[in-house]
Backbone as XML, in Angstrom:
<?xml version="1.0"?>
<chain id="A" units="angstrom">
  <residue number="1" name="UNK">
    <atom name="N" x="-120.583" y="32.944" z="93.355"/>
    <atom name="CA" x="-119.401" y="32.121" z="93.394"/>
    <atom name="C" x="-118.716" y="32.172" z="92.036"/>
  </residue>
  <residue number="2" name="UNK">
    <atom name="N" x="-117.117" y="32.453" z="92.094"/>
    <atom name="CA" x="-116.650" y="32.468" z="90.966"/>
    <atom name="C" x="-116.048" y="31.136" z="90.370"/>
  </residue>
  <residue number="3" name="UNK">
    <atom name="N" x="-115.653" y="30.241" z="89.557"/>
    <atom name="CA" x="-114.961" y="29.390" z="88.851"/>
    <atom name="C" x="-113.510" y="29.894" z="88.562"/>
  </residue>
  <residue number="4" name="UNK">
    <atom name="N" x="-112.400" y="29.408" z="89.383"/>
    <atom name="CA" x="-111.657" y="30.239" z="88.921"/>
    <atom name="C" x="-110.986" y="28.916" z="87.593"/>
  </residue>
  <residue number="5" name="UNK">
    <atom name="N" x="-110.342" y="30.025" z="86.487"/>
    <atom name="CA" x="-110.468" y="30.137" z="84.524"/>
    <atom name="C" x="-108.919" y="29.896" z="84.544"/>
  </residue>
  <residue number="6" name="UNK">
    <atom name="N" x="-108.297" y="29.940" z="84.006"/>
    <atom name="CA" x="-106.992" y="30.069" z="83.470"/>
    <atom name="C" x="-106.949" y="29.496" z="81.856"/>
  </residue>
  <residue number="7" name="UNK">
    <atom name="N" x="-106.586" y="30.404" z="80.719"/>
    <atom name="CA" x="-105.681" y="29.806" z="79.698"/>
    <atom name="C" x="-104.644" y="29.557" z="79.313"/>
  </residue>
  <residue number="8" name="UNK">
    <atom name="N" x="-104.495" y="28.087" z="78.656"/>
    <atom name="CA" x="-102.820" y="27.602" z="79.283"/>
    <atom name="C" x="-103.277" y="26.778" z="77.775"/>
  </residue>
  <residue number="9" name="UNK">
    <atom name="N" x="-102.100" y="27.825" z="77.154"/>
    <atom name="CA" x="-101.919" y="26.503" z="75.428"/>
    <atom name="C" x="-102.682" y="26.251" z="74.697"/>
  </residue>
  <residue number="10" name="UNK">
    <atom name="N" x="-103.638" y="27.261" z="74.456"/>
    <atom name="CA" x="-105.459" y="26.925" z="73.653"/>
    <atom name="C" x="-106.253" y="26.191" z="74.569"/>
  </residue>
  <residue number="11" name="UNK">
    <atom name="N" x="-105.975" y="25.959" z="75.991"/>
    <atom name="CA" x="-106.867" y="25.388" z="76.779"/>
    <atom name="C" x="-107.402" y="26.120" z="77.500"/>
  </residue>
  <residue number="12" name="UNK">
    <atom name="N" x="-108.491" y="26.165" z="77.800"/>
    <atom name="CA" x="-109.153" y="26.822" z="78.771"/>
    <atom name="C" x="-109.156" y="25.739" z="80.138"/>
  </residue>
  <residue number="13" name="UNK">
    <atom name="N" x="-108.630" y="26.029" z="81.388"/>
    <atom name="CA" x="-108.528" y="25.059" z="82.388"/>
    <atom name="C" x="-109.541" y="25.617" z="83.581"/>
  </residue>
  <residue number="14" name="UNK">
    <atom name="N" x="-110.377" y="24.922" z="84.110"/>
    <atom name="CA" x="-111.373" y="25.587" z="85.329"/>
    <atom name="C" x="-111.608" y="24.494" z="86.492"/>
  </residue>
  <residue number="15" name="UNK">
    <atom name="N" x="-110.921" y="24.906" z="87.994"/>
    <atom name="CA" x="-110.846" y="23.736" z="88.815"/>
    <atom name="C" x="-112.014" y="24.081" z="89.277"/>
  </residue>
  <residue number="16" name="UNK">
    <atom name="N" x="-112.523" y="23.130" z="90.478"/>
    <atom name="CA" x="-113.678" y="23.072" z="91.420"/>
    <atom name="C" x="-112.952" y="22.175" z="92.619"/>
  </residue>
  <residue number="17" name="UNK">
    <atom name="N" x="-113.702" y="22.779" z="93.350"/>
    <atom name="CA" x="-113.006" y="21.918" z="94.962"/>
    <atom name="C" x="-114.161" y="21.804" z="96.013"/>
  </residue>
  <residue number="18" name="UNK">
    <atom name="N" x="-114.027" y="20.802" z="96.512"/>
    <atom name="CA" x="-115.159" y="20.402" z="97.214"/>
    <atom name="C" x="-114.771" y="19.735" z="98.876"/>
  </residue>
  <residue number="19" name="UNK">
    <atom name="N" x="-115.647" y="20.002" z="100.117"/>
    <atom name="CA" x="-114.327" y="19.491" z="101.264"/>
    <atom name="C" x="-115.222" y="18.101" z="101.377"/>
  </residue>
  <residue number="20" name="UNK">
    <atom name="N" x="-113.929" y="16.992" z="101.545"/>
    <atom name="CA" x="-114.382" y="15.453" z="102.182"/>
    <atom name="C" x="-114.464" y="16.031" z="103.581"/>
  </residue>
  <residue number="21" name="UNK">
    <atom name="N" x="-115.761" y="15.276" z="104.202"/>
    <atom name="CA" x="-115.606" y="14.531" z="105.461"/>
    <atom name="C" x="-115.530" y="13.742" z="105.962"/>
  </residue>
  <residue number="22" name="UNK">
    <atom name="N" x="-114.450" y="13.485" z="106.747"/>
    <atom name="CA" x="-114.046" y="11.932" z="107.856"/>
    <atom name="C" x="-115.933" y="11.101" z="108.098"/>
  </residue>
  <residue number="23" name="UNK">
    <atom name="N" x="-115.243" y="9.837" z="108.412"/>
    <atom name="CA" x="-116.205" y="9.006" z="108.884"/>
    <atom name="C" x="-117.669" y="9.205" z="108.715"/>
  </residue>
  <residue number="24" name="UNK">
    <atom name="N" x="-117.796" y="8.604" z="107.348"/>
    <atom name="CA" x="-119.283" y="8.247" z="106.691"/>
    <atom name="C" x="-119.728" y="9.237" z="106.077"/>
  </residue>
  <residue number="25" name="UNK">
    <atom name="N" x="-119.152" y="10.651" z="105.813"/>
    <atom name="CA" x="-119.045" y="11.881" z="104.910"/>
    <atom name="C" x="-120.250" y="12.890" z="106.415"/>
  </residue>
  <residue number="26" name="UNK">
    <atom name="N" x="-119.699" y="12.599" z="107.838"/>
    <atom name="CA" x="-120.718" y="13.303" z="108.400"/>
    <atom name="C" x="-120.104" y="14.823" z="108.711"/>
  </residue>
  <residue number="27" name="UNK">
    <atom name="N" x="-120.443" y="16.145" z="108.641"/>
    <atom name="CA" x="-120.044" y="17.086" z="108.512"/>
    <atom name="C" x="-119.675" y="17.446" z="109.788"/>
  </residue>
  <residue number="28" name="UNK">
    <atom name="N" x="-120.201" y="16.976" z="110.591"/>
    <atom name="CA" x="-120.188" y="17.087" z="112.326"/>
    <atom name="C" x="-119.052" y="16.430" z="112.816"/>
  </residue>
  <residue number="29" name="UNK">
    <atom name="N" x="-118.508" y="15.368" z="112.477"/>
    <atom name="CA" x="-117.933" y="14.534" z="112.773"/>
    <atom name="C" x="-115.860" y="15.212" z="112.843"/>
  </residue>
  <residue number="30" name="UNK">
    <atom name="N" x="-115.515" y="14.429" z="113.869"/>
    <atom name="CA" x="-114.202" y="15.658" z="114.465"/>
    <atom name="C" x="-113.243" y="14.658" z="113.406"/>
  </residue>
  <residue number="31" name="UNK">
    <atom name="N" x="-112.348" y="16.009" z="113.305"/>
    <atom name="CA" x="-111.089" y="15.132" z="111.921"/>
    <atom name="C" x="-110.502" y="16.418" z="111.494"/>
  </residue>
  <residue number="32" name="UNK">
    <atom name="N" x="-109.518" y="16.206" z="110.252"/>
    <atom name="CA" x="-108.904" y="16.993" z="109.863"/>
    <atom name="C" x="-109.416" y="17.831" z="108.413"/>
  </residue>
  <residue number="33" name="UNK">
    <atom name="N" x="-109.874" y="18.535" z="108.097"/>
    <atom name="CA" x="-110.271" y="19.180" z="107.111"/>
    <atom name="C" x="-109.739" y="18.582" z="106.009"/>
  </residue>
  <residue number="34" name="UNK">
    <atom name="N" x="-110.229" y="18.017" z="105.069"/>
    <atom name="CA" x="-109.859" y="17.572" z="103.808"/>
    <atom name="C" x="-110.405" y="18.010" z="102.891"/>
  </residue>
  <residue number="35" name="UNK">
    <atom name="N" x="-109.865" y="18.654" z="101.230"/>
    <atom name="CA" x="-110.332" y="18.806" z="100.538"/>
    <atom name="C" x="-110.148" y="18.141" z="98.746"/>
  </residue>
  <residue number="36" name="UNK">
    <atom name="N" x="-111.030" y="17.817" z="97.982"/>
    <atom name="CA" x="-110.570" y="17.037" z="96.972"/>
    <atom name="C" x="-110.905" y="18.370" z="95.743"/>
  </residue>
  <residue number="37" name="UNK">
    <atom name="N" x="-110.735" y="17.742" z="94.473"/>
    <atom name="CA" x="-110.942" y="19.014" z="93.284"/>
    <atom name="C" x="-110.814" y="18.469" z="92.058"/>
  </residue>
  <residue number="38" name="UNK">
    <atom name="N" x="-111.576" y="18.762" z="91.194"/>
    <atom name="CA" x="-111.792" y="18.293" z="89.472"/>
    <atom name="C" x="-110.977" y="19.606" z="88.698"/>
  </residue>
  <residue number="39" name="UNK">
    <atom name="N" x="-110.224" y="19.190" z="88.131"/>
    <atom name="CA" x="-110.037" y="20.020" z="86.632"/>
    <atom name="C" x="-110.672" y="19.938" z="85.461"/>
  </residue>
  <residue number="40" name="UNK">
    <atom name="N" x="-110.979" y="20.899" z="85.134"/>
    <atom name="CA" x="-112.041" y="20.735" z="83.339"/>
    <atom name="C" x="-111.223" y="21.360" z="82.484"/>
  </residue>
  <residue number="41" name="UNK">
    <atom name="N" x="-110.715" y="20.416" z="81.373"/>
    <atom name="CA" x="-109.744" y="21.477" z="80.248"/>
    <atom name="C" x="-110.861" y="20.856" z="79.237"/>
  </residue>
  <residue number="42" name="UNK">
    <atom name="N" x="-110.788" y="22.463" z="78.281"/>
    <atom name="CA" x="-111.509" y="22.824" z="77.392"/>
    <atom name="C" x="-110.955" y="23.690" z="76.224"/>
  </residue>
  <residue number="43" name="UNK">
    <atom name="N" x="-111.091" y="22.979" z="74.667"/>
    <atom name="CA" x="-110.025" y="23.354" z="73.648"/>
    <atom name="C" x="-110.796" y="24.905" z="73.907"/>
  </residue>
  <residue number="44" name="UNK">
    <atom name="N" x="-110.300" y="25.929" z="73.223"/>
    <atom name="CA" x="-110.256" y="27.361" z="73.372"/>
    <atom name="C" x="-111.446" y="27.675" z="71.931"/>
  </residue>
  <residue number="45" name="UNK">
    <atom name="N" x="-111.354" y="26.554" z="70.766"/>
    <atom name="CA" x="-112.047" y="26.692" z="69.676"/>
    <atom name="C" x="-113.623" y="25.563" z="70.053"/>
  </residue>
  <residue number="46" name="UNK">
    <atom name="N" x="-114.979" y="26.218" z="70.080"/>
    <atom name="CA" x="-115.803" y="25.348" z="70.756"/>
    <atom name="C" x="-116.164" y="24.280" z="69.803"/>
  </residue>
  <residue number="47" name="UNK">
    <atom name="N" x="-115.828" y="24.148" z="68.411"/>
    <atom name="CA" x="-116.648" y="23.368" z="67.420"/>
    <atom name="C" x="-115.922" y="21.816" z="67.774"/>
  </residue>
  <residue number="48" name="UNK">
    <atom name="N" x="-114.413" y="22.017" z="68.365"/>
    <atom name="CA" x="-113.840" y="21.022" z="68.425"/>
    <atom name="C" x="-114.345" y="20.090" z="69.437"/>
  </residue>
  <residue number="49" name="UNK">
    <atom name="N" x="-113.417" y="19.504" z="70.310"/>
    <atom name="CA" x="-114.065" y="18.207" z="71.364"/>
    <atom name="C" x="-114.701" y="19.116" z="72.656"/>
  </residue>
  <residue number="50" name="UNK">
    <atom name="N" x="-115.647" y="17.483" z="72.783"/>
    <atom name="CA" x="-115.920" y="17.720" z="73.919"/>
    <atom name="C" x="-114.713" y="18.173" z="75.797"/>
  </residue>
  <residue number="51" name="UNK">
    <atom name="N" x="-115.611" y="19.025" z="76.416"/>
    <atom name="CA" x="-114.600" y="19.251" z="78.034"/>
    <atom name="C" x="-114.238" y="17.624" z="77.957"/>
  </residue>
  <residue number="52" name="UNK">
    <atom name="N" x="-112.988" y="17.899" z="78.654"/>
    <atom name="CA" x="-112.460" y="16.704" z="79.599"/>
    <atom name="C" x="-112.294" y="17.182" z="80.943"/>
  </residue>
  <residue number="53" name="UNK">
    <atom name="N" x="-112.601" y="15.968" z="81.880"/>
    <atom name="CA" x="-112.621" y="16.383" z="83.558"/>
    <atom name="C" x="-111.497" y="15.175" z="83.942"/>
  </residue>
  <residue number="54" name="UNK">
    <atom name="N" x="-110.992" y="15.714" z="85.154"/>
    <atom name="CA" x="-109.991" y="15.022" z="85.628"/>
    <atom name="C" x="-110.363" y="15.259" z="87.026"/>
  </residue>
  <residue number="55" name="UNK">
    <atom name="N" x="-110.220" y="14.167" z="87.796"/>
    <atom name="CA" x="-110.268" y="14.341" z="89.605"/>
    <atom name="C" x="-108.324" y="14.738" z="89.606"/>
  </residue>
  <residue number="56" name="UNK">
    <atom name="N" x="-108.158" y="15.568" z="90.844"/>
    <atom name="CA" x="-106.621" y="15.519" z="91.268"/>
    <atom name="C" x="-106.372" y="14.491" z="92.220"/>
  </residue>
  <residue number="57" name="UNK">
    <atom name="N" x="-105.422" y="14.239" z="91.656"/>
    <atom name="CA" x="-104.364" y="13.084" z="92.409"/>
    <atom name="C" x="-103.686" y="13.742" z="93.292"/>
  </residue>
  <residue number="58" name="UNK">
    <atom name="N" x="-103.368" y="13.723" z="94.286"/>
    <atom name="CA" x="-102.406" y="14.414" z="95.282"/>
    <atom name="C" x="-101.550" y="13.002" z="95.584"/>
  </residue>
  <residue number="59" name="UNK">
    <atom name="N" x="-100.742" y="13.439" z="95.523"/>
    <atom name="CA" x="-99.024" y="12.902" z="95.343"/>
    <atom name="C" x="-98.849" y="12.719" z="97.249"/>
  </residue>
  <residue number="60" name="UNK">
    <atom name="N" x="-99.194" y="13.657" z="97.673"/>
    <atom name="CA" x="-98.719" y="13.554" z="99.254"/>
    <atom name="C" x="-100.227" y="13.923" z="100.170"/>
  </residue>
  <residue number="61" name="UNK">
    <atom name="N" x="-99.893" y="14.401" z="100.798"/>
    <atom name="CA" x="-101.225" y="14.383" z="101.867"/>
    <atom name="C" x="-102.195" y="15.273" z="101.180"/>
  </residue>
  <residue number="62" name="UNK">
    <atom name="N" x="-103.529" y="15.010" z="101.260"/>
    <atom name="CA" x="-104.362" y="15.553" z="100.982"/>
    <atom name="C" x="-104.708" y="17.209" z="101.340"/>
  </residue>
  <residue number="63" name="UNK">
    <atom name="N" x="-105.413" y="19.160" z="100.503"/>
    <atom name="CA" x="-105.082" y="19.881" z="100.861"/>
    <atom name="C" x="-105.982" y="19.747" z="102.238"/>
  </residue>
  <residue number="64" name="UNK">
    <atom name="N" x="-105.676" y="21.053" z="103.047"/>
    <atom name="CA" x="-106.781" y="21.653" z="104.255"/>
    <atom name="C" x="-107.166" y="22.843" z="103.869"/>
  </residue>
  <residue number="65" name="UNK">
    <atom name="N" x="-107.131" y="23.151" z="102.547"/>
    <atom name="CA" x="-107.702" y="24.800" z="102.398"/>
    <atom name="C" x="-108.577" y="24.407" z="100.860"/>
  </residue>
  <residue number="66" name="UNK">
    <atom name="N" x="-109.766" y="24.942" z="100.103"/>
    <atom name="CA" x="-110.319" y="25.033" z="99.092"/>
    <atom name="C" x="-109.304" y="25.642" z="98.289"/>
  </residue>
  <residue number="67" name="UNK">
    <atom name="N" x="-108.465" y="26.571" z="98.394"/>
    <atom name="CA" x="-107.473" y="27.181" z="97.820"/>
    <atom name="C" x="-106.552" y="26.218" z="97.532"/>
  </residue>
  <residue number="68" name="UNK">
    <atom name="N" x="-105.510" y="25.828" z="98.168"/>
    <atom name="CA" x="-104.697" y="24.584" z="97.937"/>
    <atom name="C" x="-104.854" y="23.620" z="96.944"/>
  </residue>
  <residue number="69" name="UNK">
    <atom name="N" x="-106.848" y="23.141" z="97.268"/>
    <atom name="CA" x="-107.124" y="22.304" z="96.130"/>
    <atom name="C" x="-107.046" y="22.438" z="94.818"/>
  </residue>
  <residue number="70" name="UNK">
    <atom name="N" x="-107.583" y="24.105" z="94.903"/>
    <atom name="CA" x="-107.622" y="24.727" z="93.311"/>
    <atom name="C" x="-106.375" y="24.971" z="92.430"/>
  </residue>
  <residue number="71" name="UNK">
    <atom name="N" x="-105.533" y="25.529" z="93.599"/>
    <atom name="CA" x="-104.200" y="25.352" z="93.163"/>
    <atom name="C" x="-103.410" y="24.104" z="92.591"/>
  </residue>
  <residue number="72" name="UNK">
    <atom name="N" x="-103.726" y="22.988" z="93.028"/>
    <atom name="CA" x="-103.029" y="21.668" z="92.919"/>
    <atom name="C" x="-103.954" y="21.229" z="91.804"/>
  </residue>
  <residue number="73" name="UNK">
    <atom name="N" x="-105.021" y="21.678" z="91.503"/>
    <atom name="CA" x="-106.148" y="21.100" z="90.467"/>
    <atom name="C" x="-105.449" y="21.644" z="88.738"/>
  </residue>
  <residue number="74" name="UNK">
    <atom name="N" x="-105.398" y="22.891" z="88.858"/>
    <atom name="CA" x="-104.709" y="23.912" z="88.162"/>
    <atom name="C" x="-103.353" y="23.182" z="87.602"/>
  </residue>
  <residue number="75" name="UNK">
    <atom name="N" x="-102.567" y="22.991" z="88.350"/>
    <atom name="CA" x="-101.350" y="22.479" z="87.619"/>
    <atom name="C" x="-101.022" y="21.228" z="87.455"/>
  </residue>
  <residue number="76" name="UNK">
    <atom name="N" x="-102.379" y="20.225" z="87.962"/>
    <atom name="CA" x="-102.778" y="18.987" z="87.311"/>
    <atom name="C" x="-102.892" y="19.001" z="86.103"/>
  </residue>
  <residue number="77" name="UNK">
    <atom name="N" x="-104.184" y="20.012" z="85.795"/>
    <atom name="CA" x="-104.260" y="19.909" z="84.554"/>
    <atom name="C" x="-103.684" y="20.726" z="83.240"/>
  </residue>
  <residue number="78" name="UNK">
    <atom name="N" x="-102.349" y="21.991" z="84.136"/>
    <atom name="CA" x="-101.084" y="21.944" z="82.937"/>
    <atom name="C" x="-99.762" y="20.780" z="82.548"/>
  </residue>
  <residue number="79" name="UNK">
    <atom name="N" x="-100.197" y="20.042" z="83.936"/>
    <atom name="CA" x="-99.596" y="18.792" z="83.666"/>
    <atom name="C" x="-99.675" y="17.924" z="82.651"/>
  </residue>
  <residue number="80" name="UNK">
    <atom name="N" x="-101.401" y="17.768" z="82.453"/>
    <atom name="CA" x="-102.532" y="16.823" z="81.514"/>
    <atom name="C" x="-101.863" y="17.496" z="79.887"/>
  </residue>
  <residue number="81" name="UNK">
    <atom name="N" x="-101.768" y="18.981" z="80.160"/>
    <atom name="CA" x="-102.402" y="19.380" z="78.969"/>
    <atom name="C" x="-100.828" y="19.466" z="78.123"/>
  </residue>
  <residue number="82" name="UNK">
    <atom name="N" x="-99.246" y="19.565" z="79.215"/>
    <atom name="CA" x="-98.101" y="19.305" z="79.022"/>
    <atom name="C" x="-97.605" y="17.678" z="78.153"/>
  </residue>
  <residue number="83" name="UNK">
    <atom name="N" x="-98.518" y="17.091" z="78.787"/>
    <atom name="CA" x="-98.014" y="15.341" z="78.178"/>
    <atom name="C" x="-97.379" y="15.090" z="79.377"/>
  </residue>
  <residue number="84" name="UNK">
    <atom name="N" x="-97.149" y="15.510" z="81.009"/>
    <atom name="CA" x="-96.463" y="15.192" z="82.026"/>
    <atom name="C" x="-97.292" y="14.054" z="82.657"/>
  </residue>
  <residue number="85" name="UNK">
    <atom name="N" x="-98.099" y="13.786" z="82.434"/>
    <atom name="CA" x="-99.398" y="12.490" z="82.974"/>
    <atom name="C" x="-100.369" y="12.333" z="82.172"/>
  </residue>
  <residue number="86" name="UNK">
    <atom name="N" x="-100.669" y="11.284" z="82.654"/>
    <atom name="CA" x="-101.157" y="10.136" z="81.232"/>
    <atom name="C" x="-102.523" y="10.045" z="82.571"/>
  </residue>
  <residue number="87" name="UNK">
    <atom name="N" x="-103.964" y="11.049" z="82.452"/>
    <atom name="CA" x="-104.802" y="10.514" z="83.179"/>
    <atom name="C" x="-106.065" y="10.301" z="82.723"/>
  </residue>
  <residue number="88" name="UNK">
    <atom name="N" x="-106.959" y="9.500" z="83.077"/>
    <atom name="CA" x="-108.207" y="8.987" z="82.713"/>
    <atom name="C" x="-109.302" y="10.113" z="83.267"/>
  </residue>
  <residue number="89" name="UNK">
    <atom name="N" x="-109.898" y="10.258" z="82.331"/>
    <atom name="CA" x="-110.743" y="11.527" z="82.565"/>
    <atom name="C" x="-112.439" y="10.716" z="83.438"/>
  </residue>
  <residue number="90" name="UNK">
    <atom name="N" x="-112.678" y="11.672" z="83.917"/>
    <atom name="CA" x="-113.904" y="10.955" z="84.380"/>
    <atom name="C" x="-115.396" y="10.587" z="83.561"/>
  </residue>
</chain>
């Protein structure tokens, strides 16, 4: 499995996506595919700070693809790393 990387501004940015399941997290259980996703930005120089992690916020409906998530995770955190949102890291 790969992590997909991007550098954006001396940051190193790396999403992860993971799928929710409907009603009580049962995998069996009938519903609509949902998926959620963390961003990790990381200064590019290692002596400096520690990773920061961010969950994504989705603005509108939640994705249905692992892709989608990563995508929307990704420009969360050129958002973070822009000054475009002010978010609490986990």
């Amino acid at each position: 499995m790969t992590i997909p990387t991007i550098e954006y501004r001396g940051y190193e940015l790396r999403a992860y996506s993971h799928q929710e399941f409907p009603l009580h997290r049962d995998p069996y259980a009938k519903g609509p595919r949902q998926f959620s996703s963390v961003v990790r930005i990381d200064t590019i120089q290692p002596s400096e700070a520690k990773a920061r992690r961010y969950v994504t916020l989705f603005a509108t409906a939640s994705p249905t693809t692992a892709g989608d998530a990563i995508d929307l995770a990704m420009q969360y955190g050129k958002d973070i790393v822009d000054g475009k949102v002010q978010a609490s890291g986990l």
